[in-house]
Each structure stands twice: as structure tokens, then as C-alpha cells.
VOGU-3710 file (C-alpha; in Angstrom, 3 decimals, decimal comma):
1> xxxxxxxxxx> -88,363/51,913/50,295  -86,563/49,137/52,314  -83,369/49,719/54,409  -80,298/48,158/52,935  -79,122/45,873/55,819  -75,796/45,977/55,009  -74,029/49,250/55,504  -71,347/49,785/52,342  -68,768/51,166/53,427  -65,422/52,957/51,652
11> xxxxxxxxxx> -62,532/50,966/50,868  -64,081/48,090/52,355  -64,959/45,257/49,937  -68,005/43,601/49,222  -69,649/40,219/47,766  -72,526/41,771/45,282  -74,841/40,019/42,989  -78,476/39,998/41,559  -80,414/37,663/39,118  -83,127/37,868/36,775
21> xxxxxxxxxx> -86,954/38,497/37,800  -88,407/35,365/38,036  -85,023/33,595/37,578  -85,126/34,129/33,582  -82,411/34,603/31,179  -80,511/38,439/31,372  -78,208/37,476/28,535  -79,374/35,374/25,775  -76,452/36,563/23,369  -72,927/37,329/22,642
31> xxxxxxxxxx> -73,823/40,601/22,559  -75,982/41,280/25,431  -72,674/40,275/27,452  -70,884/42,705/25,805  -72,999/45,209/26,495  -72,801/44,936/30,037  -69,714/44,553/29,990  -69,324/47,816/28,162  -71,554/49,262/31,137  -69,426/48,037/33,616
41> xxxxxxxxxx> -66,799/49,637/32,463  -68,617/53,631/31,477  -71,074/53,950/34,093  -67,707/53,155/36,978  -67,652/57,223/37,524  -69,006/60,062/39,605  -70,562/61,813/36,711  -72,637/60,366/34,068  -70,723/61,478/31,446  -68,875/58,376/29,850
51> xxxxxxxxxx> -72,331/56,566/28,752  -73,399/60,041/26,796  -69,838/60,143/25,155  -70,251/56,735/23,734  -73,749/57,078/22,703  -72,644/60,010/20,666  -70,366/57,899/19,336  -72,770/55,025/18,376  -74,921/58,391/16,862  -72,458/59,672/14,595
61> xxxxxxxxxx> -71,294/55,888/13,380  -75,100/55,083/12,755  -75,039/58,019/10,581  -72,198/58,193/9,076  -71,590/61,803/10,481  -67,631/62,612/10,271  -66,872/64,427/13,508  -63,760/66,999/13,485  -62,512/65,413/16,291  -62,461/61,610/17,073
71> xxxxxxxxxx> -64,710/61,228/19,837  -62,811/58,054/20,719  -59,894/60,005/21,657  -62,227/61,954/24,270  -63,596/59,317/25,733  -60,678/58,007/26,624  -59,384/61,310/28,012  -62,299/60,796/29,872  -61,687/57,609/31,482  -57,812/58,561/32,329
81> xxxxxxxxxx> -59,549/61,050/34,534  -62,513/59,483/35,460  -63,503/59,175/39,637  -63,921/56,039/40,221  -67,222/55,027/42,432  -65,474/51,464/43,089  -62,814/48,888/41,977  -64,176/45,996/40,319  -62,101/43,066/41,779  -63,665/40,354/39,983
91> xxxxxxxxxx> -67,237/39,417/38,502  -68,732/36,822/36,983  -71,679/37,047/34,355  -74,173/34,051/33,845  -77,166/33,845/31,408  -79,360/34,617/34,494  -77,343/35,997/37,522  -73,700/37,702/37,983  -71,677/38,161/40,874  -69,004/40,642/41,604
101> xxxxxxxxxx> -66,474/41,786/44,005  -66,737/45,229/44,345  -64,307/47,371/46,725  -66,345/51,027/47,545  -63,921/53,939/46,978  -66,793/57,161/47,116  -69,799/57,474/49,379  -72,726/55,585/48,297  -70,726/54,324/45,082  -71,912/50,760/45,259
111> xxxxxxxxxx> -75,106/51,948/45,412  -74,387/54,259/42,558  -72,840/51,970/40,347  -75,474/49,423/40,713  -78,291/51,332/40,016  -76,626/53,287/36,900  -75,809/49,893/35,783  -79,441/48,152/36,326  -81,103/50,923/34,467  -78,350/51,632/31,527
121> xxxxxxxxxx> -78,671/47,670/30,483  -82,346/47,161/31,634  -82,770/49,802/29,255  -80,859/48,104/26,735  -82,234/44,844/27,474  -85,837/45,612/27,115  -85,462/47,938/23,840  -83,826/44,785/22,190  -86,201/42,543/23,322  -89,394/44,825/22,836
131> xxxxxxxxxx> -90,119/43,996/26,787  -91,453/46,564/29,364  -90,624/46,044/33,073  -88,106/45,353/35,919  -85,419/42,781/34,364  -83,441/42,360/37,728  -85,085/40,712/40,771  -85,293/43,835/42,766  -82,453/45,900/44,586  -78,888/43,901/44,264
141> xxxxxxxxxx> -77,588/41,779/47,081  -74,325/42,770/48,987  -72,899/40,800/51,759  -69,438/42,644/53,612  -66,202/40,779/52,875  -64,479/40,859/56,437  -61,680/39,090/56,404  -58,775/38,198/54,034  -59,728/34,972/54,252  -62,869/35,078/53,178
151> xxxxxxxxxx> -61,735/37,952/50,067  -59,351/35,046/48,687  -61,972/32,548/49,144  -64,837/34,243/47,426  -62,139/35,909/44,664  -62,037/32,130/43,648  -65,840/31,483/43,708  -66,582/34,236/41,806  -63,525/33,950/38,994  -64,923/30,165/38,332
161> xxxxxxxxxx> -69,136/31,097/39,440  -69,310/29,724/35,702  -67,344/26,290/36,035  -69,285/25,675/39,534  -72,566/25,832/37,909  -71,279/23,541/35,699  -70,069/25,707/32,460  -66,806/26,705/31,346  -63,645/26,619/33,496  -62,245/29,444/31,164
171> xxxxxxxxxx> -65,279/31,099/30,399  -64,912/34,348/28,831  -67,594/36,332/30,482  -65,576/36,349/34,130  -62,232/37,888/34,972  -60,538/34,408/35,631  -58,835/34,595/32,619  -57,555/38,401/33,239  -56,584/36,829/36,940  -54,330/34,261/34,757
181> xxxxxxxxxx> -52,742/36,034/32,649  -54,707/34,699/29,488  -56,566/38,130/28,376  -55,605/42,394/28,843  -58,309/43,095/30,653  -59,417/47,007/32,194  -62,390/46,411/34,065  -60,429/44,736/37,415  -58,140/45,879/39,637  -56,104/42,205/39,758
191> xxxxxxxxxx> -53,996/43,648/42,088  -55,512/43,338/45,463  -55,578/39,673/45,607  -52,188/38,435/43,208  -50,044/40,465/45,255  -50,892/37,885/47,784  -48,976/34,952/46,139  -46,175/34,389/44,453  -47,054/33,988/41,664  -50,081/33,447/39,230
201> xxxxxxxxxx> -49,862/30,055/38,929  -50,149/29,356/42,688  -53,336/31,715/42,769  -54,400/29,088/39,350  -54,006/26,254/41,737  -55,365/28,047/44,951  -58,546/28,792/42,637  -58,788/25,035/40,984  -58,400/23,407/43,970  -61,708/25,239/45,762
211> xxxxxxxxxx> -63,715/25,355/42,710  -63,402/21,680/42,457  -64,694/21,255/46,284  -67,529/24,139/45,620  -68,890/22,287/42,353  -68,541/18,884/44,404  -70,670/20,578/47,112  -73,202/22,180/44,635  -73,528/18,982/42,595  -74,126/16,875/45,968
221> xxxxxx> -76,858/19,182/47,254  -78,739/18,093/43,958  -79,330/14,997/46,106  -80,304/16,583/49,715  -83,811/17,009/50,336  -84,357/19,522/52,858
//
């Protein structure tokens, strides 16, 4: 097994992303976004216990069973007091690659989360699509955040990843539009980086004005053989 070259380490944060084997589509629908989305959110914990909850949920509505006691009240119970393994601080999901930013708060919990989430929606993935095999291309990619600097800076990348690849400025499938204020989000903890502006539209404008150069940049390198 390769050694990870970059050490994750607690309450530090981190730039982390992966893309589909061979470059191909991960999402192809509404709901395959939702799904990981829904992943994102269950498998954030130091015991596997939220995923098991909600399949038994999924169980019961498939067959029409009429439980004595709403399992959707104990899963969230369950989440209230849920460890987390890391605070999502913002992501980004494209029909063949996401990027988050992902703050460690146990030991190993980026490495955790990663891999419950890789297998819970390659799982998924491949019994919807009647496919066998690895869907990701190999282990994630993590590169330490170490500076503020570079935390706001990459906070905007990754809010408007979608835009810069030349998609939707307010696409749905990031947390830009939990960021502005648009959309209730639970998956990100906002927090860390509005608390360092005024206000939200100043962190709109800081994140418009270096998307535009990064799409400029991306766009231009179109035209630069190497």
C-alpha cells in the first residue's frame, strides 16, 4: 500500500478531491448527486451507525412496514450526538470529479471519511449502473491548507469549481449558495471563513472577483501548448 505523502493532521484543514477512473462520469443524474450528498452527510461520524439507520429506513418504506417508532426521529437523535470525523467547509461536486475543504477534527478522520464515503456510493453507484469495479481513480488527493490566505483563496475555488469549468455560477451541487445565504444548508460549517468579512456580500464579491481570474486562466491554458 502506498504512503500518503501528506500527513492529515487535527484541526488543520485540507484541500481534498478525487475523480472518476479513467476520467468518466460519477454522476450522470439528479439523483446520483443526491445520494452523495446524503453520504456526505451520514457517513461524517466515528461509528457507522447513521448509514444502517437510514437503510432501515429505506427497508421499512420499500415495504410498507409501519414501525412503532419513527425511525426518522432516531436518526436524528443520532446526528445531534454524532462525533464528528471532520467539518466539511465547502465542496464542490462535478459529473466527474469533486473537491472539498475538509478541516480533520479525530485521528485519521479524513482518511475515515473518505474511504466510508468511496465505498458507501461506489456501492451505490455500481448497483445502479449494473457495473463491477473501482469508480474513483484510486486513493483521494489531499494537499495541507497552510495559511489563511490560501483557506480564503481555495474556499472561493472550490464554492464556484462548477462556474470555472465553465457551468453554473449558482450551481446547486456546491455550497456557494449555503455560503450566500440562498439555501439552509447542514453539511458545512460556513463559519470558519464568513466570520472573516463583514458581511456576505463582501465574501460574494471576494469569491466573483477570483473565479472570474481562475476561469480566465483555465480558459487561456486551452491555448498553451506545453
Amino acid at each position: 500500500m502506498a504512503i500518503r505523502k501528506t500527513k492529515l493532521v487535527n484541526d488543520e484543514f485540507y484541500h481534498v478531491y478525487n475523480r472518476g477512473v479513467d476520467k468518466r462520469d460519477i454522476f450522470v443524474d439528479d439523483k446520483d448527486y443526491k445520494r452523495f450528498l446524503l453520504a456526505m452527510n451520514l457517513v461524517n461520524d466515528t461509528t457507522s451507525g447513521l448509514m444502517h439507520i437510514w437503510r432501515d429506513m429505506r427497508r421499512m418504506e420499500r415495504d410498507k412496514v409501519q414501525p412503532r417508532v419513527d425511525p426518522r426521529l432516531n436518526l436524528e437523535e443520532h446526528l445531534k450526538s454524532r462525533i464528528k470525523l471532520v467539518e466539511i467547509i465547502t465542496y464542490c461536486l462535478n459529473s466527474n470529479h469533486y473537491h472539498f475543504i475538509l478541516k480533520q477534527k479525530e485521528e485519521k478522520g479524513i482518511e475515515k471519511f473518505m474511504q466510508k464515503l468511496g465505498t458507501s456510493y461506489t456501492m451505490y453507484f455500481n448497483r445502479k449502473s449494473k457495473r463491477t469495479g473501482s469508480l474513483f481513480e484510486g486513493r483521494f488527493k489531499s494537499i495541507h491548507i497552510d495559511s489563511n490566505e490560501y483557506l480564503l483563496y481555495l474556499s472561493a475555488y472550490v464554492n464556484q469549481n462548477n462556474f470555472i469549468h465553465g457551468g453554473d455560477k449558482y450551481w446547486k451541487y456546491s455550497s456557494y449558495l449555503d455560503f450566500i445565504g440562498k439555501r439552509k444548508g447542514v453539511l458545512c460549517d460556513k463559519e470558519e471563513i464568513l466570520n472573516q468579512f463583514g458581511s456576505v456580500k463582501e465574501y460574494e464579491e471576494f469569491v466573483d472577483n477570483n473565479a472570474k481570474v481562475l476561469k480566465e486562466k483555465k480558459e487561456l491554458n486551452k491555448y498553451i501548448l506545453e
